[in-house]
Each structure stands twice: as structure tokens, then as C-alpha cells.
C-alpha positions in Angstrom: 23.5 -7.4 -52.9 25.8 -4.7 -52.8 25.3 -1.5 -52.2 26.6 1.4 -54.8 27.8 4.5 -53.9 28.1 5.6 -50.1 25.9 4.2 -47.8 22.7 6.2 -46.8 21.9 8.2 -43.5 18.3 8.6 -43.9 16.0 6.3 -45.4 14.5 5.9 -48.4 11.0 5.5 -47.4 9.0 7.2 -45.4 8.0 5.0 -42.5 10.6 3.8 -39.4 10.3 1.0 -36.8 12.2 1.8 -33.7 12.5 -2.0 -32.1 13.8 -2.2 -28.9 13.9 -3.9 -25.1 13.5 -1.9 -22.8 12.0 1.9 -22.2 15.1 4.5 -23.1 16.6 1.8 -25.1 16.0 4.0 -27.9 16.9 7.5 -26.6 20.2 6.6 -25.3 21.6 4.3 -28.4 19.8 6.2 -31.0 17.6 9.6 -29.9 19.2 11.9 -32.0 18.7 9.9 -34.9 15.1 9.5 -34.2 14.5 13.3 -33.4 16.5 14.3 -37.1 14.8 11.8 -39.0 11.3 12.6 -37.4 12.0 16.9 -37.9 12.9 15.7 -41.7 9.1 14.2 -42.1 10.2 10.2 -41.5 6.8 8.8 -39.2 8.6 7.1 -36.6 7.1 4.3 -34.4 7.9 2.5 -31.6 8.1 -1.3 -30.2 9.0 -1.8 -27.2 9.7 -6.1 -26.0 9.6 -5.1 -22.3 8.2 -2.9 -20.1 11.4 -2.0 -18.0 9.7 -3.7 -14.6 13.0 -5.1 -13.7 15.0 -2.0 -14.0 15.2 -0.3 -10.8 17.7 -1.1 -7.4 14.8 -0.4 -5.4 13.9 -3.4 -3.5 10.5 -1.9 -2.4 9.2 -1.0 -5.9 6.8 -3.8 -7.4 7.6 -4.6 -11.1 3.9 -3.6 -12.1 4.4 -0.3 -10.8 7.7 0.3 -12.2 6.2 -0.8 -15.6 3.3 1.4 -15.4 6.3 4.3 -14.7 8.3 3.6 -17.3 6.2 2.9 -19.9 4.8 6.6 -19.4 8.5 7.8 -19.0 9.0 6.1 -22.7 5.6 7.6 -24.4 6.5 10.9 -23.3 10.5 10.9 -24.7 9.5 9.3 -28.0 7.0 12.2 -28.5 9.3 14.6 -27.1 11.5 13.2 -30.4 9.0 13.6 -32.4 7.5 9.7 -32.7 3.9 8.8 -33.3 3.3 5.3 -31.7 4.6 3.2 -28.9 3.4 -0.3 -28.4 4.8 -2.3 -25.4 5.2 -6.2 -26.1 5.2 -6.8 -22.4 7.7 -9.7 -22.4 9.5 -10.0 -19.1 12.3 -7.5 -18.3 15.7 -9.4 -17.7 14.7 -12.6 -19.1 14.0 -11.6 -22.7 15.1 -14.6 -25.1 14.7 -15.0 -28.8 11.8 -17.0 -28.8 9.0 -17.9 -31.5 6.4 -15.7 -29.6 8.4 -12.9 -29.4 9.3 -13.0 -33.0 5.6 -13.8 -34.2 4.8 -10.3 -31.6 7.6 -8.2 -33.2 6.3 -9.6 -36.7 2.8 -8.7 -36.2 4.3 -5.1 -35.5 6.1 -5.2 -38.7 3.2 -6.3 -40.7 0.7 -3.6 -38.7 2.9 -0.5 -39.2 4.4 -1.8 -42.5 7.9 0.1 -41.8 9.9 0.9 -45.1 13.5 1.0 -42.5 13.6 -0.9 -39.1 15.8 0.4 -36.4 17.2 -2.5 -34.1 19.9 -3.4 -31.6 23.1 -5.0 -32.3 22.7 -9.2 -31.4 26.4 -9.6 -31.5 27.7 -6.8 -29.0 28.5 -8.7 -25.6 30.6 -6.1 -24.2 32.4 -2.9 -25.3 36.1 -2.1 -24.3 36.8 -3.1 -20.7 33.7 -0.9 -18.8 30.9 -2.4 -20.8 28.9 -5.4 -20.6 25.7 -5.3 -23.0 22.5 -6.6 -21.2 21.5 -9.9 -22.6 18.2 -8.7 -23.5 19.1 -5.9 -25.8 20.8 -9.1 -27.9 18.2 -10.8 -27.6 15.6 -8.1 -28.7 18.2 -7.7 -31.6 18.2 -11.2 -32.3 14.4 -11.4 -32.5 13.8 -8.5 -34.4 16.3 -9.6 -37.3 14.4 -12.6 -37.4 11.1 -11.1 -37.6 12.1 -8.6 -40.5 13.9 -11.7 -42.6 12.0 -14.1 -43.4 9.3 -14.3 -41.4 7.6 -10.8 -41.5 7.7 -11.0 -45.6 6.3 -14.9 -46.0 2.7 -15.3 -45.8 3.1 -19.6 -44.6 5.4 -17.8 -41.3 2.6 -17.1 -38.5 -0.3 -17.8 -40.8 -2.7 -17.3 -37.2 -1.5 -13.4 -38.1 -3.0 -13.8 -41.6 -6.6 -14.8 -40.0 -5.8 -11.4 -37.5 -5.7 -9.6 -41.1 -1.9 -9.0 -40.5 -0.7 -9.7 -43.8 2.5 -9.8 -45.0 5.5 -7.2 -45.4 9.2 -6.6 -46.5 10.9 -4.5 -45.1 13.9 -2.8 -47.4 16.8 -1.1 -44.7 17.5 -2.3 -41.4 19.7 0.3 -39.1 21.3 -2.1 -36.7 22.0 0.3 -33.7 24.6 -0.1 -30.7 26.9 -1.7 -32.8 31.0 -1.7 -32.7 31.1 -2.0 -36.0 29.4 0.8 -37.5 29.3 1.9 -41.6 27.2 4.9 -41.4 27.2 7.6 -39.3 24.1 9.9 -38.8 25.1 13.4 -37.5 23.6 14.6 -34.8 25.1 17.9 -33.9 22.1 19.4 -34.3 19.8 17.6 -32.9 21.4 16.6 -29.8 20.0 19.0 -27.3 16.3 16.6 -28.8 18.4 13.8 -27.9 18.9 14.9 -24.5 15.3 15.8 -24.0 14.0 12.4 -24.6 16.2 11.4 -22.4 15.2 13.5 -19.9 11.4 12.5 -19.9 13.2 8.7 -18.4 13.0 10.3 -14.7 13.2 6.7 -12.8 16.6 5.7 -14.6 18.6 9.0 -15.4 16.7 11.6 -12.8 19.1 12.0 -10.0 22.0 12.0 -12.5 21.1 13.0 -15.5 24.0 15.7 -16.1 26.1 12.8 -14.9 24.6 11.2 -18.1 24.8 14.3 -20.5 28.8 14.7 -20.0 29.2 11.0 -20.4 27.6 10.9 -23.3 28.7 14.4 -24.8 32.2 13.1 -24.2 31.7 9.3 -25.7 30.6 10.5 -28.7 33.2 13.1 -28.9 35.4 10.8 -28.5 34.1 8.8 -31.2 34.0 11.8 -33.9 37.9 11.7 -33.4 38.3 8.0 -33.5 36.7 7.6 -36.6 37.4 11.2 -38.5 33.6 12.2 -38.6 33.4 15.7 -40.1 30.8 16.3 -37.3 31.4 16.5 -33.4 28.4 13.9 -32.2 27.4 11.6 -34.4 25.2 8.1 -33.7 26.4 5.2 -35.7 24.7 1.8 -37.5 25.2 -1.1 -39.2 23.2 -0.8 -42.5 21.7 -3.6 -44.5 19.7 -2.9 -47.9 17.3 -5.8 -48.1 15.9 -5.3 -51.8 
């Protein structure tokens, strides 16, 4: 189905899935989003497939303990955005594949928060330009969540154990498909990027050390991205959009 008329930066409905892998996932690919849509009135709730217990280069850190720090690191930025929720999946960090119990998991989020608009990462990116090479579990989480919002979150016979859980079915109607290089909306967030940066903040055991390191990498990405695509805006965070009516 095509879409008329130019494509929309906020959703229609009034309820928002954020699905990612990993803790600050979210706040780096699409913070300022999250922050604009959440001061606007959107409730926006989290999924998170991993816990982050692989990402550290500390050799003396035990995964449980760097789970138990970054999943508090990820409650505290998605508030400090203004989210509700965050449930963690707890599939294992680095070795996240598309599988039918993640999918069912992601699904049973879908049905339990009944999302109008799903945020998700972008399956297809493998790398971007020649400085970038997209962690195979962002595609994967991608992957599964795609296939959790079409077809299996919406048919009752997909996962029928969730039906006996009481998790019935649900369709969801716009999927914002984030980290993409091939983006057809843009959501401005010039405004809201000093929320952006806060969430980011709160992620202490990844960005702490160099986190205005981060901020002018960033700040100058997406600058450079304004120009590169003429956005009428100076920071901007852009999606793939599907309309699944």
C-alpha cells in the first residue's frame, strides 16, 4: 500500500515500542526521537533482547555484573527521555540470532504493550562508509522484531502457548526502522538534542570516560547529515517508514 502525501514524523497512535539489542542501543540511534515524541504525549516503552553483559573490554568484569550495570544505566536514560517501561529479554549479548524464541519473546512484548508504532533496527545495514561495521546483533534484533510485528504478533495460530498466557493478538500499524542508510523520513531533533544527550549520559560503563568525545562525534555526524541530505533542520534522526494498514 502506498502511502499519500509526505510521509509522517510522529505517529499516528498514541503508543510506541522502542525494540532493541543492547542497553543504549536506543539513545545513540534514536534518543532524540524518543525524548520529542515522549514531551509530545506518545507512551514510549522499551524492549531490550540483551542485557549488554558482553559489552565491556574489561577482562575482570563478570558478564552478570556488567548486566546488572547496564541494565540500570538503560532504566535510568529511557526515563531521563521520558519512557515508561523497560523490559530486558535477556538473550545472550554478542550471540543474538533471529531465532523462534526470540521472536515468540519480542511477540509476547508486542501483544502485552499493544504498540500502535514499533521502533526497530535496520536488519540490512552491515557496515556504513569505510569506518563502520554494524554489530551482528543489532541485525539480528532487527531481523526478529520485523518478524514478530508481521505476521506473527497479529495471527492468533503464531505462538498459540502465548494465547493460554492471555497474550492475545495484535497489529501493529507503523514500523520506524532505525539506523538505516536508507532513510525516508527525518524527525528533527534540534530541539531535543540536549534530552538526547542526557540519556546518553545516564550509559556511564560505555560513554563515561569519553562522553564529550561522543557528543562532538555525534553533533558533527548528524551535522553532516542535515547537509547531505538538505534537511531544513541542523540534527535530525532518520528511519525507514512502513504503514502496515
Amino acid at each position: 500500500m502506498m502511502v499519500d502525501g509526505p510521509l509522517p514524523t510522529t505517529p499516528e497512535g498514541n503508543s510506541v515500542l522502542v525494540v532493541m539489542a543492547h542497553p543504549d542501543d536506543a539513545e545513540f540511534g534514536c534518543g532524540g526521537t524518543i525524548a520529542k515524541w515522549a514531551a509530545a504525549g506518545k507512551e514510549i516503552n522499551y524492549v531490550l533482547c540483551t542485557s549488554g553483559d558482553k559489552g565491556s573490554s574489561d577482562p575482570d568484569i563478570s558478564p552478570f555484573r556488567l548486566a546488572q550495570t547496564r541494565r540500570a544505566e538503560q532504566v535510568n536514560a529511557a526515563h531521563a527521555l521520558g519512557a515508561r517501561e523497560v523490559r530486558f529479554l535477556s538473550h545472550e549479548d554478542g550471540t543474538l540470532t533471529n531465532t523462534l524464541a526470540l521472536r515468540r519473546d519480542i511477540v509476547r512484548e508486542i501483544r502485552r504493550f499493544k504498540p500502535d508504532a514499533v521502533i526497530c533496527q535496520d536488519p540490512t545495514q552491515r557496515f556504513g562508509g569505510n569506518r563502520y561495521l554494524n554489530h551482528p546483533d543489532h541485525r539480528a534484533a532487527g531481523d526478529a522484531c520485523l518478524d514478530a510485528v508481521y505476521p506473527s504478533a497479529r495471527d492468533p495460530h503464531v505462538f498459540p502457548e502465548l494465547l493460554i498466557e492471555d497474550f492475545l493478538p495484535h497489529k501493529v500499524h507503523e514500523v520506524f526502522m532505525s539506523t538505516t542508510q536508507s532513510p525516508d523520513v527525518w524527525v528533527d531533533i534540534t530541539d531535543c538534542f540536549e534530552r538526547k544527550l542526557e540519556g546518553l549520559r545516564q550509559h556511564t560503563s560505555q560513554v563515561g570516560a569519553r562522553f564529550e568525545q561522543v557528543v562532538e562525534r555525534i553533533r558533527e555526524r548528524s551535522l553532516q547529515v542535515a547537509r547531505m541530505h538538505n534537511l531544513p533542520f541542523e540534527l535530525g534522526e532518520g528511519y525507514r517508514y512502513f504503514r502496515l494498514d
